[in-house]
C-alpha positions, 0 to 999 in steps of 0.5 A, a space after each residue: 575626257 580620255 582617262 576619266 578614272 584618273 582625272 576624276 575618281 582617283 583625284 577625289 573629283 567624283 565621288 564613288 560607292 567603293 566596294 573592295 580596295 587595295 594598295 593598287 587597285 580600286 573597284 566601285 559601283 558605276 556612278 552611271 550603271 547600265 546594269 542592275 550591279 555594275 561595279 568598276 574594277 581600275 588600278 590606281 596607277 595610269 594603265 593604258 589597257 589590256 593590250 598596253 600595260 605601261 609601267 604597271 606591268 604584269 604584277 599590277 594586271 595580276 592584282 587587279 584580276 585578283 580584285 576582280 575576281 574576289 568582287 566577280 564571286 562576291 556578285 555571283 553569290 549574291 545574284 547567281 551570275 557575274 559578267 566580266 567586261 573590258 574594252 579596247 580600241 574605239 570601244 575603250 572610252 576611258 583611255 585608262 584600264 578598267 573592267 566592268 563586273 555586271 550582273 545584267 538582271 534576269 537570265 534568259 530563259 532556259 539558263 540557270 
């Protein structure tokens, strides 16, 4: 599957956790996390990735940022750290823009 967000969440085939929403842009708990919080942050309209904006442009990756950042505070708040994530190239699964809000558990020692 290569844009599995479009494909699936944003067509309503994959039920999601929503967390924030906007007119643009949709941030979800992961339906397969990796982390203790992983929350995914797409815009609704097809994005191809960081480097490759499409038709969304700057004003739609100004958005999502926005998103993430509101739900990037939102996780630092509640655990104390927050990962911000994205993927490009052969790392980039899901041929759609998506980045991943985490917080991966207990720091390492020495930190916090």
């Amino acid at each position: 599957m290569s844009d599995f967000y479009c494909e699936q969440v944003l067509k309503g085939l994959t039920p999601v956790d929503t967390v924030q929403e906007t007119d643009l842009v949709l941030a979800y708990h992961h339906t397969r996390p990796s982390y203790p919080v992983h929350i995914v942050v797409v815009p609704k309209q097809h994005v191809p990735s960081l480097e490759e904006l499409g038709d969304g442009g700057e004003e739609l990756l100004t958005e999502v940022m926005r998103v993430v950042r509101s739900v990037a505070a939102q996780v630092r708040a509640e655990h104390g750290a927050a990962c911000v994530v994205t993927n490009l190239g052969d790392y980039q699964e899901s041929k759609h823009l998506h980045v991943h809000v985490l917080y991966r558990g207990d720091k390492p020692e020495g930190l916090g």
